[in-house]
N, C-alpha and C positions, 0 to 999 in steps of 0.2 A: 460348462459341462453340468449336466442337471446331478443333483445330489444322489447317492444309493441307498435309499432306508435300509433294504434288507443289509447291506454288506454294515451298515455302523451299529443298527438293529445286534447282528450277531455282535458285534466288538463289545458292545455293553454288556450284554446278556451272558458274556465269557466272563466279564471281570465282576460281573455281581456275582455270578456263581461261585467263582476262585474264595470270594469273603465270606458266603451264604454261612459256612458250618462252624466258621470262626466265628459271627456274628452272631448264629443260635445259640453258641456253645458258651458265654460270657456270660460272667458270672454277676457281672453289673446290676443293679437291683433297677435301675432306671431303663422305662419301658421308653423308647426312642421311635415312636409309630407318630414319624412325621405325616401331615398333609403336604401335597404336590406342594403347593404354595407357601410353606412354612407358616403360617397364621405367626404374630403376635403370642396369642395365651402360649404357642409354644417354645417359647422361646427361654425360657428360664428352664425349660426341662433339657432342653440342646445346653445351656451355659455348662448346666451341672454335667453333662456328657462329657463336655470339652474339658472341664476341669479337674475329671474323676481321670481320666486317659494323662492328663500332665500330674497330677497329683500318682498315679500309678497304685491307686489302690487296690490291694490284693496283689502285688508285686509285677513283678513284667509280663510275663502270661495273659494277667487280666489285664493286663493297660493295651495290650497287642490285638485284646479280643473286642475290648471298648473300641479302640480305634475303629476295627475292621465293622463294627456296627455302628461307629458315627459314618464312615464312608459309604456304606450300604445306603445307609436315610440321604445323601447326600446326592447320592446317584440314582434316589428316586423323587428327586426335585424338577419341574419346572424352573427356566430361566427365572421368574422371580421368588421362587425358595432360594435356590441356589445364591442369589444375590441378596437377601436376606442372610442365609449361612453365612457367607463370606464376610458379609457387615459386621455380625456378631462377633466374629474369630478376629478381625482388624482393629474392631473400637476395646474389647474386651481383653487382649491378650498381647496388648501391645508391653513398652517399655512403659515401668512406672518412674514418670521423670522424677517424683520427690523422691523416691530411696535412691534415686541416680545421685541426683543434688546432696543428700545425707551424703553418701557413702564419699561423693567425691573429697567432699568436707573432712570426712573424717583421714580420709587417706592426704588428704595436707595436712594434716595436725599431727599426724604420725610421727612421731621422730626416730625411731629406733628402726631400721632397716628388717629385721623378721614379722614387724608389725603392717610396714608400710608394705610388702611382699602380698600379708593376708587382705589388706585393705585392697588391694591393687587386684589380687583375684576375685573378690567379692566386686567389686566395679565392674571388673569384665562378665563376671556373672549376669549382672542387671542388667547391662548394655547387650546381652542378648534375648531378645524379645523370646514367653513362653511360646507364642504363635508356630515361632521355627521349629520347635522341638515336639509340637504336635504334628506340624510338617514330618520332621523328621519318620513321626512314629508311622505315618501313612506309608514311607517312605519303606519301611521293613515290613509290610507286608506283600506275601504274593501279588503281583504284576501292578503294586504300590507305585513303582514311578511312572508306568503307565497315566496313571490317575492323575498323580500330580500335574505330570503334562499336559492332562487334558486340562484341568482345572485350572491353569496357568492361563489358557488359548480359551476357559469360560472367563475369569477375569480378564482380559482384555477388552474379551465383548461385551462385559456386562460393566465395565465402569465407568462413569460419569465425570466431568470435570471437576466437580464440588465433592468425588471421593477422595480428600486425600489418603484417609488411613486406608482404604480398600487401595490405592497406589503403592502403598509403603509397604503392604502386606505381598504386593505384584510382585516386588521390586525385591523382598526380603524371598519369595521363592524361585525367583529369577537367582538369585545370588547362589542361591544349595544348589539349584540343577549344573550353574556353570562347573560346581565343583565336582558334583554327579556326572557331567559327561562330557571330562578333560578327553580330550585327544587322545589321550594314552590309553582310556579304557575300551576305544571303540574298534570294531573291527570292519575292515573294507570287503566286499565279499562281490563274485561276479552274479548278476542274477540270468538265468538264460528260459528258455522254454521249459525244461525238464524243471525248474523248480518248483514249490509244490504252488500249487492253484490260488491256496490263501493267500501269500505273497504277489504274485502277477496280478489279482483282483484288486489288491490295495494302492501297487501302483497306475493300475489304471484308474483307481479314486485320485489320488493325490497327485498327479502330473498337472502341473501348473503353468507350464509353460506352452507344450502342441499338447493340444487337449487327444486323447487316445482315443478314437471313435470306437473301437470294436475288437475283439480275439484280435482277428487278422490282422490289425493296424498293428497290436502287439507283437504278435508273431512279428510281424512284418522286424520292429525295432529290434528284437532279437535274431535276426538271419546272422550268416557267417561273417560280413562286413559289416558287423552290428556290435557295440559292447555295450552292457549296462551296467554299470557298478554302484555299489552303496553302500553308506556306512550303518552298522547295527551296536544298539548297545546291550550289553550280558545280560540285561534284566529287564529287554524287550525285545525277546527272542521273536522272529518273525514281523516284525514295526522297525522298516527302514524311518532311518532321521531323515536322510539326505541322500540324493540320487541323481547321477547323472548318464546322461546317454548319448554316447560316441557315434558317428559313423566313418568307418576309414575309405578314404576319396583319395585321389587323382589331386594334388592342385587344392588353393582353398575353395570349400563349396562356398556357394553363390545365391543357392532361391532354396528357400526351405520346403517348398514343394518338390524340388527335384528329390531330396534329403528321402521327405515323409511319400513318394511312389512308391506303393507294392506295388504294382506290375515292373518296375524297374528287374533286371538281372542283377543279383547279387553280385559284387566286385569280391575277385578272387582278393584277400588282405596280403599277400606276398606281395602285390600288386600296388600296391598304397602307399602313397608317399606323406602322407597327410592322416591327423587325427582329430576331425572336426566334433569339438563338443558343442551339439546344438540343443540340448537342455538341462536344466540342473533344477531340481523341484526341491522343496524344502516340503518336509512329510508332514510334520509335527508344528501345527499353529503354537503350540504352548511354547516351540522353543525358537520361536522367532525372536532375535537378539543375541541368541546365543551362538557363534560363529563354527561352523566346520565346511565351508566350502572352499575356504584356499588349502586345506589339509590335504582337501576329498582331490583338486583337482593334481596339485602335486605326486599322491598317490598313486592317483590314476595314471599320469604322463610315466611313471615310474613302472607299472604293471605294464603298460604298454609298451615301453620299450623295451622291456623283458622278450616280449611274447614277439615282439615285428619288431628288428630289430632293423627295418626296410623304414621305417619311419622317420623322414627329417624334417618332419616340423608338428606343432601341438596350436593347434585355433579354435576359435570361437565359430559360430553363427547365430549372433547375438540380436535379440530386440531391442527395440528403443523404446521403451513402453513411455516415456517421459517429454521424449523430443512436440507431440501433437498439442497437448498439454499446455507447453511451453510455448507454442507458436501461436497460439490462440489468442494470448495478452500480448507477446510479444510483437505481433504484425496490425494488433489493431489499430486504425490507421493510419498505417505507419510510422506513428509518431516515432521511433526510433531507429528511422531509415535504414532500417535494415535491407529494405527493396526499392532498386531504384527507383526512379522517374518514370522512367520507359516500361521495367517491370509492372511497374505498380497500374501504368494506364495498359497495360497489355493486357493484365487479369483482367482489369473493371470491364475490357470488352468481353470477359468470357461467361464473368458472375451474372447472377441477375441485375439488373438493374437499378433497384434501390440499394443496392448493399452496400452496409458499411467494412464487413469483414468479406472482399471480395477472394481473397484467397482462400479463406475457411472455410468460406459456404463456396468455391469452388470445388473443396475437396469431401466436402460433406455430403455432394454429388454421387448418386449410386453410379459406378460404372464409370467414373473419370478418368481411371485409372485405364481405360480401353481407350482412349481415343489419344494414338499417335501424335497427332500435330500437334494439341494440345501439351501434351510429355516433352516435346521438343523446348516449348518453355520452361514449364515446370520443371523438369529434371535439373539442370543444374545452378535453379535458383533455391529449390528445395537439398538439396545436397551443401553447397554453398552455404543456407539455414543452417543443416541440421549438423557440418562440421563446427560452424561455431557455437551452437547448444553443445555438442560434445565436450571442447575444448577452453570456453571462455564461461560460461554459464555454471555459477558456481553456489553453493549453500555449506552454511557453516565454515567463513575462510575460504580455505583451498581447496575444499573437496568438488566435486564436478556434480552438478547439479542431476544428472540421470543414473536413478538406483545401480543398473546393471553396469555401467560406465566404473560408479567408483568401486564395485566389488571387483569386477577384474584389474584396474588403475592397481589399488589396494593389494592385490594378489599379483603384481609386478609385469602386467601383459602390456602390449605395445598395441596401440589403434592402427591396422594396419591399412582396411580397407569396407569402402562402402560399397553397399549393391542397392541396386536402385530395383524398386520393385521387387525384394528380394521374398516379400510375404504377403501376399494376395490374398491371405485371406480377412474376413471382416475386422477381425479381430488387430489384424497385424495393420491393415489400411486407414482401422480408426485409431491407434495409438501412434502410428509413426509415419503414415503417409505410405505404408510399404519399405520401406527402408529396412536394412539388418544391417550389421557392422560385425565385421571379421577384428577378435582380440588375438593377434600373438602370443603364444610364450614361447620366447625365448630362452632356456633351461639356461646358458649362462649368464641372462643379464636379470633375470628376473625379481633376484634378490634387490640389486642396485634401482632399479625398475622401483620396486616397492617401498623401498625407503627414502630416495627422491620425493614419491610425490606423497607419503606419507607427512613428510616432514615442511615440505615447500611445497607441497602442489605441482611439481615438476611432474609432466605429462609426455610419454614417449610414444611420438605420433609418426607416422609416414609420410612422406613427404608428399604421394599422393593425396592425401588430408588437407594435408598446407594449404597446398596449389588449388584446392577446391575455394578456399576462403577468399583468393581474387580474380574467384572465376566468374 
């Protein structure tokens, strides 16, 4: 989906504004008129910002008004200002390891227990870097965790292998946000047509999963057989985290084309047996890593079975964004006969000619995906594949090698079932061959579900699944 200048356009121009007269109004004697690019000469005039805002000269007031006008300068950087800034605050305001090393020293030599008490809180003193508490102070100004967030989701993309202190600096505001945005603080909210226009724009930026073509496709998502829920934090009033979008069906749905038809007739929901979530987007780049989507889905199966109480069952229609990925080295020439003899000489008649990956470059093929007799093979060699990518394809231990696999695994759902061709569009046919897979949850096994395979990789599959793997 192509970017929206105007819509991120306004996002910035909101939050420099929110700082603009805190910024003016600081009493700081240090003129902080960065260039886009942070030049070098300027960088000793930035130190002394950073250090005047931890030092809190002129008491909290001014250390609130320094912040809001290092964040100003900050937000009128170029990606290499910005990565410059962030170098500075990382190598400059880290932990000073020798008064770590004193201190720990001195707190061994302590003998008398009121002493060792003071020694032991000055340790922990040190051991928290000033960097965080400059964090922090960002953190208390107007639409402050806004910012951070973003700036979290700029360090991602702006750091390099050989940053490590720009990692440690990632990693040290990765750790405040989890704290910042426990589970307990957030709230689940429904969003529908009637909300306000700001909101429905941004989820039409940030839907990551069926890209939202237009109003209508929206509209569409919100009709009567439609829920969209999401979770908001108190101090990003109108900035969903996380979001997902139900359709209530007949039966598990099957092709997400059916799912995403506006010309379809809305399903009366008394009607519905079934509460298929076929996407869940994460809003906020800055807080990738940080987990609220088995909260969000729990919640939701919870609201919903308030509301339809006609409901007996909660699933998925899920992508395989990993499985095509995975087939590419996996099938290269066979070496790991995964495809029979017969399969194997059956594709080479279909690929071109000189190929060595005659399966991939069969599927690589515009329009392969139409020709029936051709599918008659493919289908249940590629099902057959892609149940054991599900199930046996694994990273880090026990975990299942395909992102969207272990997050619902994780969140206690059950592999219930594949559809073939279930995502015809480009997008779906280059990640997974077309293929979707239906996750269960099952509300009473879902806990045991998730700590099986949490702890042993124990995987609760259908038996349909199975029987694919000696098809």
């Amino acid at each position: 989906m192509t970017s929206k200048p105007g819509f991120l356009d306004r996002t910035l121009t909101h939050l420099r504004s929110a700082w603009k007269d805190l910024a003016q109004n600081s009493a700081c004697p240090i003129d902080l008129n960065l260039s886009e690019d942070c030049p070098e000469e300027q960088h000793l005039c930035l130190l002394e910002q950073m250090q005047a805002c931890l030092d809190a000269r002129g008491g909290d007031v001014a250390a609130r008004q320094g912040a809001a006008q290092l964040g100003n300068a900050y937000l009128g950087l170029n990606d290499t200002g910005k990565r410059r800034f962030l170098l500075l605050l990382a190598a400059h305001f880290d932990i000073d390891s020798q008064q770590v090393e004193q201190s720990l020293l001195q707190y061994q030599q302590a003998e008398l227990e009121p002493e060792r008490r003071r020694k032991l809180k000055q340790l922990r003193n040190l051991l928290d870097a000033p960097r965080r508490q400059l964090l922090t102070q960002f953190n208390a100004l107007p639409q402050g965790v806004k910012f951070l967030v973003d700036m979290r989701a700029d360090m991602r993309r702006l750091i390099e292998p050989e940053d490590h202190q720009l990692r440690d600096l990632e990693q040290d505001l990765q750790e405040l946000l989890i704290a910042w945005f426990d589970v307990g603080f957030l709230k689940l909210k429904r969003v529908s047509w009637d909300s306000p226009a700001s909101l429905l724009e941004k989820l039409i930026e940030y839907e990551a999963v069926h890209e939202i073509r237009n109003w209508d496709d929206l509209k569409h998502r919100l009709t009567a057989d439609r829920r969209l829920f999401a979770f908001f934090h108190p101090n990003m009033t109108g900035e969903p985290l996380i979001f997902i979008q139900v359709a209530l069906v007949q039966g598990l749905a099957t092709n997400i084309q059916a799912v995403l038809d506006e010309t379809q007739q809305p399903l009366d929901p008394q009607h519905a047996d079934t509460a298929a979530f076929y996407s869940i987007s994460n809003a906020q780049k800055g807080l990738q890593g940080i987990s609220f989507g088995n909260f969000l889905i729990k919640r939701v199966v919870s609201e919903l079975s308030r509301e339809f109480p006609n409901l007996r069952q909660f699933s998925t229609l899920s992508p395989i964004p990993g499985f095509l990925h995975w087939l590419t080295s996996a099938v290269a020439g066979n070496s790991r006969g995964l495809i029979s003899i017969e399969e194997w000489q059956a594709i080479k008649s279909l690929a071109p000619a000189d190929s060595t990956a005659p399966l991939i470059d069969l599927l690589s093929q515009p329009g392969w995906h139409l020709n029936e007799d051709n599918n008659q093979l493919l289908q249940p060699m590629l099902e057959r594949l892609c149940s054991h990518y599900l199930l046996h394809e694994k990273r880090r231990g026990h975990q299942t090698l395909d992102p969207v696999a272990h997050f619902h695994l994780s969140n206690g759902a059950r592999i219930e079932q594949l559809n073939w061709l279930a995502d015809r569009s480009e997008r779906g046919l280059s990640r997974s061959a077309g293929l979707m897979v239906n996750y269960l949850y099952d509300l009473e096994k879902i806990e045991g579900n998730s700590e099986g395979y949490s702890a042993e990789g124990n995987i609760n599959v259908a038996e349909s699944i199975t029987r694919k793997l000696s098809a």
